[in-house]
N, CA, C and O atoms as a DFTB+ gen file, in Angstrom:
532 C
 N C O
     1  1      65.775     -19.204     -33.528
     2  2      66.677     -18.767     -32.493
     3  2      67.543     -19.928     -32.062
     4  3      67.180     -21.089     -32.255
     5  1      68.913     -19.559     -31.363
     6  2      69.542     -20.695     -31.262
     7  2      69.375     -21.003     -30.083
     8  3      68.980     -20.191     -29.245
     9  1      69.607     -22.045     -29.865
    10  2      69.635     -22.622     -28.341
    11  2      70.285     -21.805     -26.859
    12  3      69.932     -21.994     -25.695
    13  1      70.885     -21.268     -27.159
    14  2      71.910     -20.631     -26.092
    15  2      70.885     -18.975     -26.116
    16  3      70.389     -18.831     -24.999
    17  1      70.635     -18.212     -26.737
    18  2      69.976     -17.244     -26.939
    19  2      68.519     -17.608     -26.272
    20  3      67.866     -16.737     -25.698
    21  1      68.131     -18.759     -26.373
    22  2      66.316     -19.214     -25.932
    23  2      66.963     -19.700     -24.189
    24  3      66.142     -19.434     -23.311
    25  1      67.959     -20.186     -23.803
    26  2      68.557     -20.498     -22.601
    27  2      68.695     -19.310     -22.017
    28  3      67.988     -19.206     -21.014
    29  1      69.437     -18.237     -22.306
    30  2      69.636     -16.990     -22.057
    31  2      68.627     -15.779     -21.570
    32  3      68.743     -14.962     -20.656
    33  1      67.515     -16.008     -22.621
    34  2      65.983     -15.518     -22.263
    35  2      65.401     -15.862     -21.378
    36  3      64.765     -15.228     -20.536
    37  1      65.634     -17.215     -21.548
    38  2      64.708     -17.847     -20.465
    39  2      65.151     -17.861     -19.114
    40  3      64.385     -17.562     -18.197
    41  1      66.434     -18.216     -18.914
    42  2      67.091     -17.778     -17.069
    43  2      66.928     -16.020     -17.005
    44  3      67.082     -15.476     -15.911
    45  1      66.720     -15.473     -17.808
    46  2      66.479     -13.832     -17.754
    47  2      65.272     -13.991     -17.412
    48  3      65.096     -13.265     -16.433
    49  1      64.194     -14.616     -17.706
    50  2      63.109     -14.323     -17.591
    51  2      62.517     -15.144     -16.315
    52  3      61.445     -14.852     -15.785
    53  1      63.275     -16.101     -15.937
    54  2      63.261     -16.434     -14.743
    55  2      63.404     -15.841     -13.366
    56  3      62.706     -16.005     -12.366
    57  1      64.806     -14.890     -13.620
    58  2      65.324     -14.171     -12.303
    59  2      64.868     -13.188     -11.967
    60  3      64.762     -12.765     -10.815
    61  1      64.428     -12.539     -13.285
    62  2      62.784     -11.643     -13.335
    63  2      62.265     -11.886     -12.499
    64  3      62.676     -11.654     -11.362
    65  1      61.248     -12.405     -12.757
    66  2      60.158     -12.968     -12.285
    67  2      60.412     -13.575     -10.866
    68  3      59.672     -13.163      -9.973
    69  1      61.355     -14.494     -10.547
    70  2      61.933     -14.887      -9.206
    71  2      61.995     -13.468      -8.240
    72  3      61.637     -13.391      -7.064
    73  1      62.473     -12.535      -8.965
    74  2      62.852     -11.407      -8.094
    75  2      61.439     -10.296      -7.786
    76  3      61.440      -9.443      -6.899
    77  1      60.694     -10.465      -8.408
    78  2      60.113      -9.297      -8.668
    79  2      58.965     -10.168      -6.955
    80  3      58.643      -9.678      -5.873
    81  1      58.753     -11.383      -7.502
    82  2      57.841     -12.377      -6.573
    83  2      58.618     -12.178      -5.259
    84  3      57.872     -11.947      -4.307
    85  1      60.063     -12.213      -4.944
    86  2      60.511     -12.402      -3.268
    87  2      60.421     -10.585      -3.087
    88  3      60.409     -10.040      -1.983
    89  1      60.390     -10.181      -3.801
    90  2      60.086      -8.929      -3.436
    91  2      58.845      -8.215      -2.735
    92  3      58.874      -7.399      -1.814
    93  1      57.509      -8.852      -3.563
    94  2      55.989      -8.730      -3.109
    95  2      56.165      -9.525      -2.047
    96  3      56.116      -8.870      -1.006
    97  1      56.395     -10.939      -1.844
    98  2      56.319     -11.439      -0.516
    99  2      57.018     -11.115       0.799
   100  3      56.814     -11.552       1.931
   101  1      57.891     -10.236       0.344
   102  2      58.578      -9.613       1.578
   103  2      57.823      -8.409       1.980
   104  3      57.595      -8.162       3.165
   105  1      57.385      -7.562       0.883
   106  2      56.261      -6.741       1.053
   107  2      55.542      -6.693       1.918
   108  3      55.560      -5.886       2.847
   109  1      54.478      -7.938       1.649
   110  2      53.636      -8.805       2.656
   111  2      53.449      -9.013       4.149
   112  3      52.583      -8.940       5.021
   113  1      54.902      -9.351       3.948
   114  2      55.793     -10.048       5.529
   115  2      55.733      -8.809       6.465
   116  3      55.768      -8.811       7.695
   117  1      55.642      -7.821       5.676
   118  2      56.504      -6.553       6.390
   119  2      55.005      -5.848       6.773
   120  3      54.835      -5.200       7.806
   121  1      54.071      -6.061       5.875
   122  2      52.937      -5.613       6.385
   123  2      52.302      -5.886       7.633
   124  3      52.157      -5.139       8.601
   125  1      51.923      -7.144       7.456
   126  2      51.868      -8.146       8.809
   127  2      52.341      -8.274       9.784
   128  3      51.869      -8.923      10.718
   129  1      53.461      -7.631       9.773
   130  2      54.173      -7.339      11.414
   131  2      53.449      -6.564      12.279
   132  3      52.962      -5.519      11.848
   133  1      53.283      -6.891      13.448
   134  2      52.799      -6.250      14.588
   135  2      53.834      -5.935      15.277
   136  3      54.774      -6.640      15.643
   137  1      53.588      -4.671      15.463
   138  2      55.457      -3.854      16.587
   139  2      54.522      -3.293      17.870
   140  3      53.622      -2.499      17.597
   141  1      54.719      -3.677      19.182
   142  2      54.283      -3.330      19.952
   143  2      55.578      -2.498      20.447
   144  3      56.755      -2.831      20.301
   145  1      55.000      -1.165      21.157
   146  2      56.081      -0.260      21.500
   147  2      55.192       1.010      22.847
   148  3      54.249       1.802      22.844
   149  1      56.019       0.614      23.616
   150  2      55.226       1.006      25.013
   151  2      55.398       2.763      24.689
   152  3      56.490       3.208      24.337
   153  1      54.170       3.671      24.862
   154  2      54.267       4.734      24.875
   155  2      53.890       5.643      26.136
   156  3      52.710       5.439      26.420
   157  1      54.301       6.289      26.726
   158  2      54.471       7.273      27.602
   159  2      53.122       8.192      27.840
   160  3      53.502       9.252      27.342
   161  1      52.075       8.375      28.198
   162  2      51.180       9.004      28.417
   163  2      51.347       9.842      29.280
   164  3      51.595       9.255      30.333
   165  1      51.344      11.154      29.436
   166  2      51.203      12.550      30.856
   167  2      50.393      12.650      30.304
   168  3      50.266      12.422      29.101
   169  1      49.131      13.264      31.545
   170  2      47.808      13.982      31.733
   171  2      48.032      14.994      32.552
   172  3      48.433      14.662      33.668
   173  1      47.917      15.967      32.380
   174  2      47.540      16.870      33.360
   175  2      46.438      17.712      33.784
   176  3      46.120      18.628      33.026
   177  1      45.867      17.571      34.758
   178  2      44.544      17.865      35.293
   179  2      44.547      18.633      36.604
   180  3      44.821      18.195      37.722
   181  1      44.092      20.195      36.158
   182  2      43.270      20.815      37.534
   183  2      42.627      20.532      38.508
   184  3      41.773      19.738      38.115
   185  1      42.520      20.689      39.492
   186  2      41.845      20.606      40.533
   187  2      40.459      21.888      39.579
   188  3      40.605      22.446      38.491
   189  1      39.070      21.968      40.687
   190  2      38.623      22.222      40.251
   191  2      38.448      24.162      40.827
   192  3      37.473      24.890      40.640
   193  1      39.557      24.453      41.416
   194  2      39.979      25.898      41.779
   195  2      40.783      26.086      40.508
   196  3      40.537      27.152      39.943
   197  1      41.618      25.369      39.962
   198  2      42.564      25.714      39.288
   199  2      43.774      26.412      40.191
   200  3      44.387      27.417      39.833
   201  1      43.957      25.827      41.193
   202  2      44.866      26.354      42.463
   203  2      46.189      24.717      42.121
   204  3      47.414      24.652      42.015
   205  1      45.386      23.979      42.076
   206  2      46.482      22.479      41.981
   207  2      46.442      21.600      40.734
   208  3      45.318      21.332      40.307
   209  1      47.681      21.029      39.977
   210  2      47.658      20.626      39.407
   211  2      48.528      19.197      39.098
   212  3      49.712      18.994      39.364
   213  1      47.625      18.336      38.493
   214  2      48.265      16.712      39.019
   215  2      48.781      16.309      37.727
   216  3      48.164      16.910      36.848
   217  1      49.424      15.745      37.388
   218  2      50.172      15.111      36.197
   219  2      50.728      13.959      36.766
   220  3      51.489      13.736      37.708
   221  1      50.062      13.206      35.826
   222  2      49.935      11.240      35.949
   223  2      50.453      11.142      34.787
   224  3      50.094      11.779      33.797
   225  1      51.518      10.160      34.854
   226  2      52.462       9.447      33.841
   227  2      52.382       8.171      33.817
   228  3      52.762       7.607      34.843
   229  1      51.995       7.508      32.943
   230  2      51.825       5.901      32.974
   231  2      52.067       5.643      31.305
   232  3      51.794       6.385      30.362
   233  1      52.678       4.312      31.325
   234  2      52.643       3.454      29.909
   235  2      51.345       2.677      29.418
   236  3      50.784       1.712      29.937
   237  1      51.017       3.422      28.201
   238  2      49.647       3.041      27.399
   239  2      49.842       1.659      26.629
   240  3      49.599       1.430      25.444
   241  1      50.285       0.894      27.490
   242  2      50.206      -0.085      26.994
   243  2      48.939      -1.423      27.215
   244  3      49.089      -2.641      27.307
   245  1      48.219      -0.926      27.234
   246  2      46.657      -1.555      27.315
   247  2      46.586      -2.402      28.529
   248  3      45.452      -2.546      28.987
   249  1      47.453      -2.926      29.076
   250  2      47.528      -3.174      30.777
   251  2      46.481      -2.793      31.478
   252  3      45.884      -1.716      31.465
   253  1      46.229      -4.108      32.320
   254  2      45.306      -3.322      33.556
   255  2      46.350      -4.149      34.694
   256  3      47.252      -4.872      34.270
   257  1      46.188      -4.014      35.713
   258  2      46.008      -2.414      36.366
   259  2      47.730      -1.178      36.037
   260  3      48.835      -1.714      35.956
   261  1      47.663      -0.530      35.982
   262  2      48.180       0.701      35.874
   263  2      48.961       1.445      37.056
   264  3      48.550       1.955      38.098
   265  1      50.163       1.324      36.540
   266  2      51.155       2.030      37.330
   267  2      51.341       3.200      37.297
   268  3      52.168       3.690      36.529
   269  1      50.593       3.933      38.149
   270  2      50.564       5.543      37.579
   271  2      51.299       6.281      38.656
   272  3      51.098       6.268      39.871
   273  1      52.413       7.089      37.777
   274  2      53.251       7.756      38.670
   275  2      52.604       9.420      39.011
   276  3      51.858       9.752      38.090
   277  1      52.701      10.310      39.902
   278  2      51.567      11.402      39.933
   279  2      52.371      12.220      40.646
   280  3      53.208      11.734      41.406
   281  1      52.268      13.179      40.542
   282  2      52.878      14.534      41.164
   283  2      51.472      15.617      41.460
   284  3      50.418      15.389      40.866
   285  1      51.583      16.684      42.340
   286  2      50.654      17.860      42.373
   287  2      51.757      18.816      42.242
   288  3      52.887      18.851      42.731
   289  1      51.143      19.541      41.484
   290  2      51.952      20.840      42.050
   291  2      50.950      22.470      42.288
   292  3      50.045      23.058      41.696
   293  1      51.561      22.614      43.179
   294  2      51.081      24.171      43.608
   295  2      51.330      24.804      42.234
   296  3      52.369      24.844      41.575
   297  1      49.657      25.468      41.873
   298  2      49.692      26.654      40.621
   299  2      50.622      27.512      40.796
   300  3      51.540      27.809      40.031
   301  1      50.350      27.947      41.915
   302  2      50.897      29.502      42.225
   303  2      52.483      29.806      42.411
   304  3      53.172      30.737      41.994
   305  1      52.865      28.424      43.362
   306  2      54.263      28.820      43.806
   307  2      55.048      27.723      42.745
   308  3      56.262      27.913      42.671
   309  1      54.727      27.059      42.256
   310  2      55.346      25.941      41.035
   311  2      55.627      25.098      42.123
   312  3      56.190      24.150      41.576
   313  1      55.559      24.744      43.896
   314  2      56.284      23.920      44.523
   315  2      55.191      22.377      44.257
   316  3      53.991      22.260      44.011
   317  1      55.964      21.685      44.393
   318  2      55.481      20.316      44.440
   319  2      54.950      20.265      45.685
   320  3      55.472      20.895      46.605
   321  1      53.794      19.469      45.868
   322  2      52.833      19.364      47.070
   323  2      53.192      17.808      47.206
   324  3      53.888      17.511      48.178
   325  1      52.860      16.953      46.482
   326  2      52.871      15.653      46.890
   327  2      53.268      14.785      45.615
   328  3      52.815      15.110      44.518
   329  1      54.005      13.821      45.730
   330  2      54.217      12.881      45.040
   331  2      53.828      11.122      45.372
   332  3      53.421      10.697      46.453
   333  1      54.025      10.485      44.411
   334  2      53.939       8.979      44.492
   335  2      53.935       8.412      43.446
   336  3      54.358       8.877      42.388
   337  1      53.430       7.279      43.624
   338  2      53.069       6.017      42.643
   339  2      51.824       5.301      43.023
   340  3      51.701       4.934      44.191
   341  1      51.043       5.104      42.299
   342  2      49.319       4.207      42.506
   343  2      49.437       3.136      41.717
   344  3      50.098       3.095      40.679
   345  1      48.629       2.012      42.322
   346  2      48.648       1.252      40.722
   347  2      47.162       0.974      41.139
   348  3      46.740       0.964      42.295
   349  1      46.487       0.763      40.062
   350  2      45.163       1.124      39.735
   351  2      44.744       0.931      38.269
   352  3      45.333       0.544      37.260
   353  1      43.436       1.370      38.556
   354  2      42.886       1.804      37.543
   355  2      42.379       3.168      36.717
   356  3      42.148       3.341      35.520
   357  1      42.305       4.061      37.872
   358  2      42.264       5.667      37.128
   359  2      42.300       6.234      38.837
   360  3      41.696       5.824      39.829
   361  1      43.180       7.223      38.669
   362  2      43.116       8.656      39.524
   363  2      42.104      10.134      39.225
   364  3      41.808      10.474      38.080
   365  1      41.822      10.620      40.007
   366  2      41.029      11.420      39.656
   367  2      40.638      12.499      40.388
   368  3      40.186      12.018      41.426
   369  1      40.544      13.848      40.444
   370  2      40.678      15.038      41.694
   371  2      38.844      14.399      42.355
   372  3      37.895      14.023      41.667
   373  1      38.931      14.483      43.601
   374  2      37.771      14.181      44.384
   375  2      37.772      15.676      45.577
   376  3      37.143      15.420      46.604
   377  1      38.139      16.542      45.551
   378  2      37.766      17.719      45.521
   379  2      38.771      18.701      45.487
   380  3      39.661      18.516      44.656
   381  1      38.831      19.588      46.116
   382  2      40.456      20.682      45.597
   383  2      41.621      20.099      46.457
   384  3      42.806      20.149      46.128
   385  1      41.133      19.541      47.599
   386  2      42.365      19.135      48.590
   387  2      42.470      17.616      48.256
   388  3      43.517      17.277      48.808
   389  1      42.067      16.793      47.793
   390  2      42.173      15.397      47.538
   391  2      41.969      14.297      46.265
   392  3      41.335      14.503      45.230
   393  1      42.686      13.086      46.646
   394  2      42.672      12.838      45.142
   395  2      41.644      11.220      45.077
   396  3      41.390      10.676      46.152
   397  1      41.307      10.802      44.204
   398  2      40.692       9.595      44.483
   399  2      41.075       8.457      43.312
   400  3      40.927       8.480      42.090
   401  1      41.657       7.407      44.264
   402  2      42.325       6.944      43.426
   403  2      41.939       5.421      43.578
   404  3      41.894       4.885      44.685
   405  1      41.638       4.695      42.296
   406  2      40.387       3.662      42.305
   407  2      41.591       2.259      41.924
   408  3      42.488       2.169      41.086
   409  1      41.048       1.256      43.045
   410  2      41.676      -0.115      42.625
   411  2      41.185      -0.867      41.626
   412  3      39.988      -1.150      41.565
   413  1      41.950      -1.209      40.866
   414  2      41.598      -2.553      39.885
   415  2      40.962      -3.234      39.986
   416  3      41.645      -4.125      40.492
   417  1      39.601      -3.764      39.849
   418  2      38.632      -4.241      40.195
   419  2      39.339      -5.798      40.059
   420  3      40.079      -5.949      39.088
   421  1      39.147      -6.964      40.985
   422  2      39.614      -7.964      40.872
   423  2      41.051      -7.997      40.947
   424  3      41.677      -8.854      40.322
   425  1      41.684      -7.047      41.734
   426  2      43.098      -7.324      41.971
   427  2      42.586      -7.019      43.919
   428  3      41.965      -6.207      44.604
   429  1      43.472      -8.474      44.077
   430  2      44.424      -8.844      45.447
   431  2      44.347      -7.462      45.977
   432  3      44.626      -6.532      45.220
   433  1      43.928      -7.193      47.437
   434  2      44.261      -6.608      48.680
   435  2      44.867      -6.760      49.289
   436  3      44.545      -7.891      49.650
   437  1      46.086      -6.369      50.119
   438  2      45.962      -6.966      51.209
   439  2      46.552      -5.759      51.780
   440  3      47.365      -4.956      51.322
   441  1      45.584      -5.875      53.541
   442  2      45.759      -4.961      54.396
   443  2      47.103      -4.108      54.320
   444  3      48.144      -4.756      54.427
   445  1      47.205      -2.676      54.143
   446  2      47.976      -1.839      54.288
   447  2      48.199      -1.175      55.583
   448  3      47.250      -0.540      56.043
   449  1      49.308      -1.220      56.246
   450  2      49.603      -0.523      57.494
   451  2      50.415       0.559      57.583
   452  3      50.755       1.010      58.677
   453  1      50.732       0.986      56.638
   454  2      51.860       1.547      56.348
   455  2      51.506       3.428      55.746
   456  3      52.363       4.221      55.357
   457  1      49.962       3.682      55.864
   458  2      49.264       4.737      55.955
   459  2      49.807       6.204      56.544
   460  3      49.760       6.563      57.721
   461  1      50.180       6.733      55.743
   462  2      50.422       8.132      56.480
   463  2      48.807       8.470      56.927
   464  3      47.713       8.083      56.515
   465  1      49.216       9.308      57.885
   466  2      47.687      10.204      58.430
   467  2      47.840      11.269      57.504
   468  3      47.759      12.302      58.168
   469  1      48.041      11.575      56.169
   470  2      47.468      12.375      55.405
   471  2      46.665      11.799      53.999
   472  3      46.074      12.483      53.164
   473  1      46.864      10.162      54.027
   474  2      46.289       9.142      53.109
   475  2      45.664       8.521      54.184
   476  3      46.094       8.220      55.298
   477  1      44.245       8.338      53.505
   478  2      42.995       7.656      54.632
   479  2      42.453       7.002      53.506
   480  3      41.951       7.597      52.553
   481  1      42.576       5.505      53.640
   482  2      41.937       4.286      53.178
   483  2      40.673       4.296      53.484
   484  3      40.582       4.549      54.685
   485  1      39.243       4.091      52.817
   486  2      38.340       4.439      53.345
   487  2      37.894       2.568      53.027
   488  3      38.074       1.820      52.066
   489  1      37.237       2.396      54.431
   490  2      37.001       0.778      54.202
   491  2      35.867       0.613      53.417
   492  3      34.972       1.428      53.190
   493  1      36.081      -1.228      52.787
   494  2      35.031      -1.595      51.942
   495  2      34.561      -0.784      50.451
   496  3      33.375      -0.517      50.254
   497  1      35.332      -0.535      49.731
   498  2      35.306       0.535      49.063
   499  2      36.917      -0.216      48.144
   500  3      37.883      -0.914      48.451
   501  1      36.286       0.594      46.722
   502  2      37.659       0.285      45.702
   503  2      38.375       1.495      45.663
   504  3      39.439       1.394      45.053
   505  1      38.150       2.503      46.080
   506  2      39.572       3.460      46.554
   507  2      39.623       3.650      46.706
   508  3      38.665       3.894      47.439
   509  1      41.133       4.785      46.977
   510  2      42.222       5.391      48.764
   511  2      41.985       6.561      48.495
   512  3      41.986       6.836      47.295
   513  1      41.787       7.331      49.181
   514  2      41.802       8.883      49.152
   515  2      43.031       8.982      49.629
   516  3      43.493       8.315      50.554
   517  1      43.944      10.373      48.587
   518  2      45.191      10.642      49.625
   519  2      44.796      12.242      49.060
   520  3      44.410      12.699      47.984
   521  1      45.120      12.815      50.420
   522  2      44.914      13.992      50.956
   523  2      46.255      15.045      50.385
   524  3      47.446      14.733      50.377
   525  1      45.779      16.081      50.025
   526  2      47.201      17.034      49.456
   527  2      47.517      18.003      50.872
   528  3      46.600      18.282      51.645
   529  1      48.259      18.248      50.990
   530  2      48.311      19.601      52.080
   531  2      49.382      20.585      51.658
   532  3      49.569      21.611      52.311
């Protein structure tokens, strides 16, 4: 073979091979990526009449404590009873008229004054009861 023909093969068989290799390693690269991407969680949960119903919206993004946004709504008439925002660690119906809603264990207090008389802080205790009416 002549020289130019074995030159010819051989940068062919180079760019080959060059290419086929940045190809698998990009492969690789692409595997190994971690994509964190905040997702949207609603729950919705009965009371235990099945008269009220609460839907908590928070981002599942493995976070503690938890910003949970919450609505009730009346079964019957579709009207909204109560709204807010908690941040916490889990909400949860504590009987048909009320909700119980638990602090982050090891997160900062500090005295709240600002209490409607239909939310009653119950002292010494990790969480607020707020009352539906």
């Amino acid at each position: 073979m002549s020289t130019t023909i074995k030159c010819m093969l051989c940068s062919l068989f180079l760019s080959f091979f060059l290419s086929c290799k940045s190809k698998s390693l990009h492969k690789i690269e692409e595997e190994n990526k971690i994509i964190f991407k905040e997702r949207e969680v609603v729950k919705e949960i009965y009371n235990q009449k099945k008269t009220l119903l609460l839907i908590l919206k928070h981002n599942a993004d493995g976070n503690l404590p938890i910003t949970f946004h919450y609505k009730v709504i009346d079964v019957k008439t579709k009207k909204e009873k109560k709204e807010g925002v908690f941040i916490g660690s889990k909400i949860e119906w504590q009987d048909n008229t009320s909700l119980k809603c638990f602090a982050h264990v090891g997160m900062i207090r500090k005295e709240d004054y600002n209490f409607s008389e239909k939310t009653k802080k119950k002292p010494s205790t990790n969480y607020t009861i707020i009352e539906i009416k």
